[in-house]
Each structure stands twice: as C-alpha cells, then as structure tokens.
C-alpha positions in Angstrom: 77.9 145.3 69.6 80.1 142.2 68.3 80.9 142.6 64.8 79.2 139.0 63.3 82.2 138.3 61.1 85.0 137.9 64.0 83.1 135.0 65.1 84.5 131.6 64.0 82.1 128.6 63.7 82.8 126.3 66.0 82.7 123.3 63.5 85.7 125.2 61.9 87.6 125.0 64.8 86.6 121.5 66.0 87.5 120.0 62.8 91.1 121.1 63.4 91.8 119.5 66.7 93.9 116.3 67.1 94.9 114.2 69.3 98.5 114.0 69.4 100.4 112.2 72.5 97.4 112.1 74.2 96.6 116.1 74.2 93.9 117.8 72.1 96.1 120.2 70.0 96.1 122.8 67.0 98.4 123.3 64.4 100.6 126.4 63.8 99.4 127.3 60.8 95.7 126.3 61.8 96.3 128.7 64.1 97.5 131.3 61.9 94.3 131.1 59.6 91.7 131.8 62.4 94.0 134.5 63.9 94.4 135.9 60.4 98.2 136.1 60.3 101.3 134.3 59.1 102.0 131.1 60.1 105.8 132.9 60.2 104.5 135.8 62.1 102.6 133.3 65.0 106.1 131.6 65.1 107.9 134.4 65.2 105.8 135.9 68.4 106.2 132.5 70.0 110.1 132.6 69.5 110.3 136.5 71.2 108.1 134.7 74.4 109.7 131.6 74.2 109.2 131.6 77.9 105.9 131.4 78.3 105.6 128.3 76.1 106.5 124.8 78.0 105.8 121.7 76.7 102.5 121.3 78.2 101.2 124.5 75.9 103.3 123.6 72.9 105.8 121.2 71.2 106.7 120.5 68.0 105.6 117.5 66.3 108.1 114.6 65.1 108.4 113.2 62.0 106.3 110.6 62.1 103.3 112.5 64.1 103.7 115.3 61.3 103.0 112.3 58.5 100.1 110.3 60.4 98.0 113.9 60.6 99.0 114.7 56.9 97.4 111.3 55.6 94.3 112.4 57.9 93.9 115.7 56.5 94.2 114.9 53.0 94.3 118.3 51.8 98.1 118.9 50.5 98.5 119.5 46.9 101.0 118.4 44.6 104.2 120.3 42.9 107.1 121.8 44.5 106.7 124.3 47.6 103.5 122.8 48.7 104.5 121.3 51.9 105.8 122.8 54.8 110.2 122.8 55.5 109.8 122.4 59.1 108.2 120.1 61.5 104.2 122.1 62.6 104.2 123.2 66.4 101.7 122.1 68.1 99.4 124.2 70.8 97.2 122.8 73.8 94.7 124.9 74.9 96.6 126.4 77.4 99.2 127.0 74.5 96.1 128.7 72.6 95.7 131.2 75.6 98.8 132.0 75.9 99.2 132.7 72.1 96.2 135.3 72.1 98.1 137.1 74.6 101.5 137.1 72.7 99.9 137.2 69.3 99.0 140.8 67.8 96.1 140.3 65.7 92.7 141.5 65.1 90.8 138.3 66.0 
C-alpha cells in the first residue's frame, strides 16, 4: 500500500507552474521542495546528465523573466542572503521526467 504522505496535493503543485516563453514550467528550487532535496543537489544531478536536458526540458531563465515571476510570487523576504545568486532553471514537463529519473530522492 501507498504510504499517504508521499502524495503531494495537486493544488501544491499547480500553484507553482508558470508560463514562461510560452511553456508551462517549474522552478529549480520548486522542484527541489516536492522532491525533498537541495536545490544544489537537483542542479548538481542535472550538471552530471547534462545531456539529457535540451532546451525544450529545461533552460534557465533571464533576468528579466527571473524578476516578472518574483513580483508574482511575492514571497521573498528581506535582509541579506535571501535571494538566490544565480538565475532559477526552469523544467517543462518533459524536463520534470527526465529529472525523476536523474534525481535520487525518496519522492
């Protein structure tokens, strides 16, 4: 039987897709929450498979995509260290398969 906790609601997950040159994507570190690891520990298994990542399953956003979604989310705090150093990636939901299979996590 399914252990009840490893399922994710799927508001949780809806509410963190954008549209972002005209492809429904997540965010790395979106990502990273509902596969339970480090947004530097997703990166870092998508760097080793490089490969298996074109554009069309991820990319990383520019600076201007990356502020337009952080005035939508709203959620950053103030003080120093609270936003990111580098630019988010991006996954389309090919990227998002591929990643399970690349990613070693739990969920």
């Amino acid at each position: 039987m399914a252990d009840k906790q490893a399922v994710i609601p799927l508001e949780r997950i809806e509410s963190r897709i954008f549209l972002v040159r005209g492809q429904k994507i997540l965010l790395d570190d979106d990502l990273a929450a509902l596969y339970e690891v480090e947004v530097k520990v997703l990166n870092q298994a998508v760097k080793r498979n490089i490969e298996r990542f074109p554009e069309d399953f991820m990319f990383q956003l520019t600076d201007e995509e990356a502020t337009r979604l952080r005035s939508q989310i709203v959620t950053l705090n103030a003080g120093r260290g609270q936003h990111k150093k580098y630019l988010p990636y991006a996954f389309t939901e090919q990227g998002v398969a591929m990643l399970s299979s690349v990613l070693r996590s739990k969920r």
